[in-house]
C-alpha positions as CSV (number, residue, x, y, z in Angstrom):
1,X,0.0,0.0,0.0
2,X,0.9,3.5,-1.3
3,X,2.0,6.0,1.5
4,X,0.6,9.3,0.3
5,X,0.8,12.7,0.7
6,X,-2.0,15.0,-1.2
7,X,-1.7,18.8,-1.2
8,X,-5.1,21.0,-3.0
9,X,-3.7,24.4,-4.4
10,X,-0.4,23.0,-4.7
11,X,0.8,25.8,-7.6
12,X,0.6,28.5,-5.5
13,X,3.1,30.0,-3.1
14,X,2.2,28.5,-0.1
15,X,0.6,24.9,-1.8
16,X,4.5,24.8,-3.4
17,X,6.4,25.2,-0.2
18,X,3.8,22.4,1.5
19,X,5.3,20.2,-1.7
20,X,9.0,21.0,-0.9
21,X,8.1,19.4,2.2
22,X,6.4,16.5,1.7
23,X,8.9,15.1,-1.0
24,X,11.2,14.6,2.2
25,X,8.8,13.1,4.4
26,X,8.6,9.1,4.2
27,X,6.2,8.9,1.8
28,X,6.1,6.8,-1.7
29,X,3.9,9.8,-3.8
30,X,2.9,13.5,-3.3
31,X,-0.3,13.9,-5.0
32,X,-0.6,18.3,-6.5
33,X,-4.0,19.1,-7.2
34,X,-4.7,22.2,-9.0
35,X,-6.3,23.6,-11.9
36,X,-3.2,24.4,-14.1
37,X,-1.9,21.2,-15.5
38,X,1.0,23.3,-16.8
39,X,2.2,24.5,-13.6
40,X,1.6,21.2,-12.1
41,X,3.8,19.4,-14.7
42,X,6.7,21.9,-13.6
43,X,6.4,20.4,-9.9
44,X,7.6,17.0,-11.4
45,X,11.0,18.6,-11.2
46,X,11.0,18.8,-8.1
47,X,11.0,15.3,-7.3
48,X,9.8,11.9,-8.8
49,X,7.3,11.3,-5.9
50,X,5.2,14.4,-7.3
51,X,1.8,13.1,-9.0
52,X,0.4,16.1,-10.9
53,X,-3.5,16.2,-10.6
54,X,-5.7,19.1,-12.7
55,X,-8.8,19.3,-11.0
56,X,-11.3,22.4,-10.2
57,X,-12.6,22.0,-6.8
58,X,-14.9,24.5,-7.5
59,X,-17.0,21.9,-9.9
60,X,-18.3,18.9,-8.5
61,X,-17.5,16.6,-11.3
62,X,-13.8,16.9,-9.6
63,X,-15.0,15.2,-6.4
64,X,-15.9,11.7,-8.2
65,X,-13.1,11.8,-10.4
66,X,-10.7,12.7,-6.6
67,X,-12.3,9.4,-5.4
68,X,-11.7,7.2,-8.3
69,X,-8.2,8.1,-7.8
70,X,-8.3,6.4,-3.9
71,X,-6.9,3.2,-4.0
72,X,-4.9,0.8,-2.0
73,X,-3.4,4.1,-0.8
74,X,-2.7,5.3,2.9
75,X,-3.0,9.0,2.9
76,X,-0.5,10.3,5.6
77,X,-0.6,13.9,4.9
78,X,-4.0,15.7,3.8
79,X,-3.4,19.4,3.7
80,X,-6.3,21.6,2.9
81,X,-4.5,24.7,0.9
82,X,-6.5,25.6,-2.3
83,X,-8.6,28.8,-2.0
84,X,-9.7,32.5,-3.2
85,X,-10.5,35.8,-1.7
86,X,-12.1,38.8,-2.7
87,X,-11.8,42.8,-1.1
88,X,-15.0,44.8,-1.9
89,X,-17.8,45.2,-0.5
90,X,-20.3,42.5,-0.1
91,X,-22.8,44.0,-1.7
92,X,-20.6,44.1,-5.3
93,X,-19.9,40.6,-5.4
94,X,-21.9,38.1,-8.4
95,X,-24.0,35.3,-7.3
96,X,-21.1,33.2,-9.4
97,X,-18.3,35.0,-7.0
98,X,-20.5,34.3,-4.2
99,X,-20.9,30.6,-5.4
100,X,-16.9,30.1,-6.4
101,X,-15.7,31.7,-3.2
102,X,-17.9,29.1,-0.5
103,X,-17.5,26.0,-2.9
104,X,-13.8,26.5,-2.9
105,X,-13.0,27.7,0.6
106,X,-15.9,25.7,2.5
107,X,-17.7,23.0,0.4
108,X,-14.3,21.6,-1.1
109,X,-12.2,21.5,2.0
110,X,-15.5,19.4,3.8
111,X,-16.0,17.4,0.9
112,X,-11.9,16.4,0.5
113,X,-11.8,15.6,3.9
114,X,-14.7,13.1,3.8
115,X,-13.7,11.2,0.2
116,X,-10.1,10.9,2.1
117,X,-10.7,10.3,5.7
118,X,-11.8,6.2,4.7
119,X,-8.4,5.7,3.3
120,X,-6.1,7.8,7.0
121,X,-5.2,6.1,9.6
122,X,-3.8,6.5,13.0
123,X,-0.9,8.8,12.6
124,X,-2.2,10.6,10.0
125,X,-2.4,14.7,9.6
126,X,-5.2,16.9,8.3
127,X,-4.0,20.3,7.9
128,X,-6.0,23.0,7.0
129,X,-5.1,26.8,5.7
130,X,-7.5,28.7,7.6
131,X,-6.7,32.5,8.3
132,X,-5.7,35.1,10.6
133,X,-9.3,36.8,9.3
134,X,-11.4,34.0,10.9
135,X,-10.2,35.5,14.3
136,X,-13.2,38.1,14.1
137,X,-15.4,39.8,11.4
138,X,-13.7,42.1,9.0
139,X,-15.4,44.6,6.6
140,X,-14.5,44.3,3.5
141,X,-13.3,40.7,3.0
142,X,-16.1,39.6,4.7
143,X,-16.8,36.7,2.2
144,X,-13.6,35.5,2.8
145,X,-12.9,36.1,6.1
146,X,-16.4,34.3,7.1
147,X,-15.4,31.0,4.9
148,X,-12.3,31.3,6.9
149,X,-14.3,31.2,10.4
150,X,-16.0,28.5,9.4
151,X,-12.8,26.5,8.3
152,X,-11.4,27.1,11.5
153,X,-14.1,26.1,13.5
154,X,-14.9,23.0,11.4
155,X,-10.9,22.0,12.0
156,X,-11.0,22.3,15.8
157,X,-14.7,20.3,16.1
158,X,-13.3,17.1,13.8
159,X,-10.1,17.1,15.3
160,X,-12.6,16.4,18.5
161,X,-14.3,13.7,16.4
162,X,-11.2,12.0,15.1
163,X,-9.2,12.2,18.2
164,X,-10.2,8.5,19.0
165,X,-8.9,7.5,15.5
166,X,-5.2,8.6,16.6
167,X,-6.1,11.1,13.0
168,X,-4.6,14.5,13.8
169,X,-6.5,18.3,12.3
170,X,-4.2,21.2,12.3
171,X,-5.9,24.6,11.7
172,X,-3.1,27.3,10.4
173,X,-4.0,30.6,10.8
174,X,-1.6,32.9,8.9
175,X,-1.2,36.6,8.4
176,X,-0.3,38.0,5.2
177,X,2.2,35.8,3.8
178,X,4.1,36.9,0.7
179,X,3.9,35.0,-2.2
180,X,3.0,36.4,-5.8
181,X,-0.5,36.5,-5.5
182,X,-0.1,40.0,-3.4
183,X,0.4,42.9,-5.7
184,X,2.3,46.0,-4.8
185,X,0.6,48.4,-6.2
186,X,-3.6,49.2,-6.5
187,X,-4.6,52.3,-9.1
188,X,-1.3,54.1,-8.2
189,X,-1.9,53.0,-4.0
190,X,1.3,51.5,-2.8
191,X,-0.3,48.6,-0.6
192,X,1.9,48.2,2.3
193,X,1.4,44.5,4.1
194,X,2.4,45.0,7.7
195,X,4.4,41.5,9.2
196,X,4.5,40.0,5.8
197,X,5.6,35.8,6.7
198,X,7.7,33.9,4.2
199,X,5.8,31.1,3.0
200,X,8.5,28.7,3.7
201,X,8.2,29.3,7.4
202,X,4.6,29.2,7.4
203,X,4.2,26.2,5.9
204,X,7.5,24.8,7.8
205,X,6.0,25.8,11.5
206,X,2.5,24.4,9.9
207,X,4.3,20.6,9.6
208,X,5.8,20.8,12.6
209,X,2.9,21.5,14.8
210,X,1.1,18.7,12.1
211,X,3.2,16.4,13.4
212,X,2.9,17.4,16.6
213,X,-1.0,16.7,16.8
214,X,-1.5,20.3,17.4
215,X,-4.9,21.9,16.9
216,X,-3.0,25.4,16.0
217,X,-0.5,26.5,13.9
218,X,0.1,30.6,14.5
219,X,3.1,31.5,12.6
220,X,4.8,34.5,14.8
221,X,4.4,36.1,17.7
222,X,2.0,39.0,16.0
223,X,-0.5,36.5,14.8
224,X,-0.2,35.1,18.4
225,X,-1.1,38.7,19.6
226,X,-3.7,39.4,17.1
227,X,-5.4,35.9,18.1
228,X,-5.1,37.5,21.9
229,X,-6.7,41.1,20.9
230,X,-9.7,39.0,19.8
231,X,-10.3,37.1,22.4
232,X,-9.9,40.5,24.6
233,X,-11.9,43.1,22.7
234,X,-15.1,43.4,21.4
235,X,-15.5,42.3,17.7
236,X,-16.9,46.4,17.3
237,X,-13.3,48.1,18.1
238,X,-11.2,45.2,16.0
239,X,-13.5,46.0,13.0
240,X,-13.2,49.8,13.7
241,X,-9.2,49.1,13.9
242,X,-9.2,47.2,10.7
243,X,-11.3,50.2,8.5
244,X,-9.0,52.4,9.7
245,X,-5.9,50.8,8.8
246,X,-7.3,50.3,5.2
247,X,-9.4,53.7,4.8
248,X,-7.2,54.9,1.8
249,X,-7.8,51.7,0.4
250,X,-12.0,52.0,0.8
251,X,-12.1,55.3,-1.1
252,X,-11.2,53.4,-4.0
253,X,-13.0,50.3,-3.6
254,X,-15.8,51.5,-5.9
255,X,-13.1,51.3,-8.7
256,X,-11.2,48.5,-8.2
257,X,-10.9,44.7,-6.7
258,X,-8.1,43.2,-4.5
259,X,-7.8,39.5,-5.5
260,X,-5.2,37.6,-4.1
261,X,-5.6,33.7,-5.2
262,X,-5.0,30.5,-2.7
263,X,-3.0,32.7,0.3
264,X,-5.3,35.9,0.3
265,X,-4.6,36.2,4.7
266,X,-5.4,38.8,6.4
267,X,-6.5,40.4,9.6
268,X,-5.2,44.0,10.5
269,X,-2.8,46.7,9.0
């Protein structure tokens, strides 16, 4: 039987460095799901253990082909990276952005867990890329940030249930973490992301606390503090804080979109 490791989002920043990582665990195959097959392909040279796999998780088609795949395989490391983000108000956003935002973040993550959870056993990691947004509401990436709440508490409450299983879920909560998807630059705003994280540490510290069996993963000591604030202060003043760290960013929000694609983490400027 197959050891595996499978990793959704794998093309991105943070997806890649999970890879990196799992290539030098004991494991026979790395499975990289994604939607580019051409990006996917290029992970190959990273090690012979990589199994490219182009799915959408936003389509449901994806989900049956993902379980044809399961077989005579002992999945070791599931890790719950792929999703998408939005900065706008909620009132702006399509029924379709709506829909593609809460399939990917929420209904894919459940529905990946439950196809793959038959074929863990004791030992085995679930780790999932929540968000330092899920800590409290936040204006403006509300979509997101409420998918995010939802993925963290989902994490903690089956981590509960799978406890007697010996199957470990790890919730990571990162802040902004800097990878490609974060621009530089909105409509001549220079966008300035306060304790930017390396992705390689993020996803490092993330593995190590995996292994660990540790509900949490909070990647520095300002996440840690963030975490703190929220469980201190009203959810009133922290939204407060957060409009006013981005108000030059909200007088152009009429105009333009921030997308940031599989890592979009965020909390307070």
């Amino acid at each position: 039987m197959k050891k595996i490791g499978i990793i959704t989002g794998a093309t991105g920043g943070l997806g890649k460095e999970f890879v990196k990582l799992l290539i030098k665990e004991n494991l026979d195959e790395v499975w990289c799901i994604a939607r580019n097959i051409e990006r996917l392909n290029e992970l190959k040279n990273l090690s012979d253990k990589i199994v490219p796999i182009s799915l959408d998780l936003s389509k449901v088609v994806s989900f049956n082909n993902y379980k044809l795949l399961l077989n005579d395989v002992d999945v070791v490391f599931l890790i719950n990276n792929a999703s998408i983000g939005k900065m706008d108000k909620s009132e702006n956003f399509s029924l379709d952005e709506i829909d593609n935002t809460i399939d990917l973040n929420v209904k894919a993550m459940a529905k990946i867990i439950n196809i793959t959870l038959p074929f863990m056993n004791k030992g085995s990691h679930i780790v999932n890329l929540s968000s330092q947004s899920s800590f409290q509401p936040v204006p403006y990436i509300n979509l997101y940030a409420s998918t995010k709440a939802f993925e963290r508490n989902y994490s903690l409450a089956l981590g509960r249930e799978l406890k007697g299983r010996g199957i470990s879920v790890t919730c990571v909560t990162p802040g902004w973490v800097k990878t490609e998807m974060l621009l530089n630059e909105y409509n001549g705003v220079k966008v300035k992301f306060h304790h930017l994280a390396l992705p390689e540490k993020v996803a490092a510290k993330a593995i190590k606390d995996a292994k660990k069996n540790k509900r949490y993963s909070v990647y520095s000591f300002y996440v840690k503090f963030m975490h703190l604030l929220s469980k201190i202060y009203s959810s009133r003043v922290l939204m407060n804080c957060w409009i006013f760290g981005i108000r030059k960013y909200i007088k152009r929000i009429n105009t333009i979109s921030f997308v940031f694609l599989c890592v979009f983490n965020s909390f307070c400027s």
